[in-house]
C-alpha positions in Angstrom: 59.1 128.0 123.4 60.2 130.3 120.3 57.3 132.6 118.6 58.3 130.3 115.6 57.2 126.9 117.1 54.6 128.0 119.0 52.9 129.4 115.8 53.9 125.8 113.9 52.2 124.1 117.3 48.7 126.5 117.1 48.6 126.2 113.1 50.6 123.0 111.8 51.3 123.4 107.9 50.5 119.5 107.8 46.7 120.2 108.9 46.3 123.1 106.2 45.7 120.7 103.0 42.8 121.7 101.0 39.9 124.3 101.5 39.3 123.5 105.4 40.8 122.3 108.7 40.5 119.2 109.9 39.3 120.3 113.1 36.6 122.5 111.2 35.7 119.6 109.4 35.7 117.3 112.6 33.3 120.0 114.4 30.8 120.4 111.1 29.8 116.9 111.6 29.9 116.4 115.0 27.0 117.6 117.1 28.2 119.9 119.8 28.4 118.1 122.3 30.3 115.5 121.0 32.3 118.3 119.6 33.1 119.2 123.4 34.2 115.7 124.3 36.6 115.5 121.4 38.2 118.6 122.8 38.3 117.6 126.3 39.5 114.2 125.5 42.7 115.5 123.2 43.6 117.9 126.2 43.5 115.1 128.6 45.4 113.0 126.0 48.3 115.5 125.8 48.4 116.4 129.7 48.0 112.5 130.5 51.1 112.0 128.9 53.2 115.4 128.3 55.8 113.8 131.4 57.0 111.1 129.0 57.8 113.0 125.8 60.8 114.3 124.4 59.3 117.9 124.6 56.9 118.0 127.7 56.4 121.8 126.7 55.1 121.1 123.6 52.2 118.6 124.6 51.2 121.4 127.4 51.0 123.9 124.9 48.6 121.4 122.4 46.6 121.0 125.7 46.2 124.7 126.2 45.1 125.0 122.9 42.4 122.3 122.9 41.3 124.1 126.5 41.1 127.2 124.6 38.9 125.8 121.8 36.3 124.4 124.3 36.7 127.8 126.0 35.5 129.5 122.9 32.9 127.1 122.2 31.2 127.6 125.7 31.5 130.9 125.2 29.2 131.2 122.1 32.2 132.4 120.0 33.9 131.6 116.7 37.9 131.9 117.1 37.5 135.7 115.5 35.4 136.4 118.8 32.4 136.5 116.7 28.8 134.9 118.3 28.8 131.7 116.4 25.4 131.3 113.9 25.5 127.4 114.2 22.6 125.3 115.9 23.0 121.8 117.7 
């Protein structure tokens, strides 16, 4: 996968409208945990399915990313690798 699409994939132009993300948006009002399941469930979604696309690649890589999100989460950390100051 070029640099180019794999940037598009991790940051989609489409999700950028307004002043926030809508995943930032969908963790703000979601308590964590149900946070976590929305993350696991949209990289089971992608890796249930990635065999039948068009660009298998593609879905494997919007798994990864959902994996890597929950990863950060556990973690305690904010994407920048900062402790997060949140409390569910």
């Amino acid at each position: 996968m070029r640099l180019k699409d794999k940037e598009e994939l991790q940051n989609p132009s489409h999700y950028k409208k307004g002043s926030i993300e809508c995943i930032e948006a969908m963790e703000s009002m979601l308590s964590k945990e149900e946070f976590i399941g929305f993350l696991r469930g949209n990289s089971f979604k992608y890796r249930w399915r990635y065999q039948h696309k068009d660009n298998p690649i593609k879905d494997l890589f919007k798994a990864e990313w959902y994996e890597k999100r929950l990863l950060l989460l556990l973690q305690g950390d904010n994407s920048d690798g900062s402790k997060s100051g949140k409390n569910r």
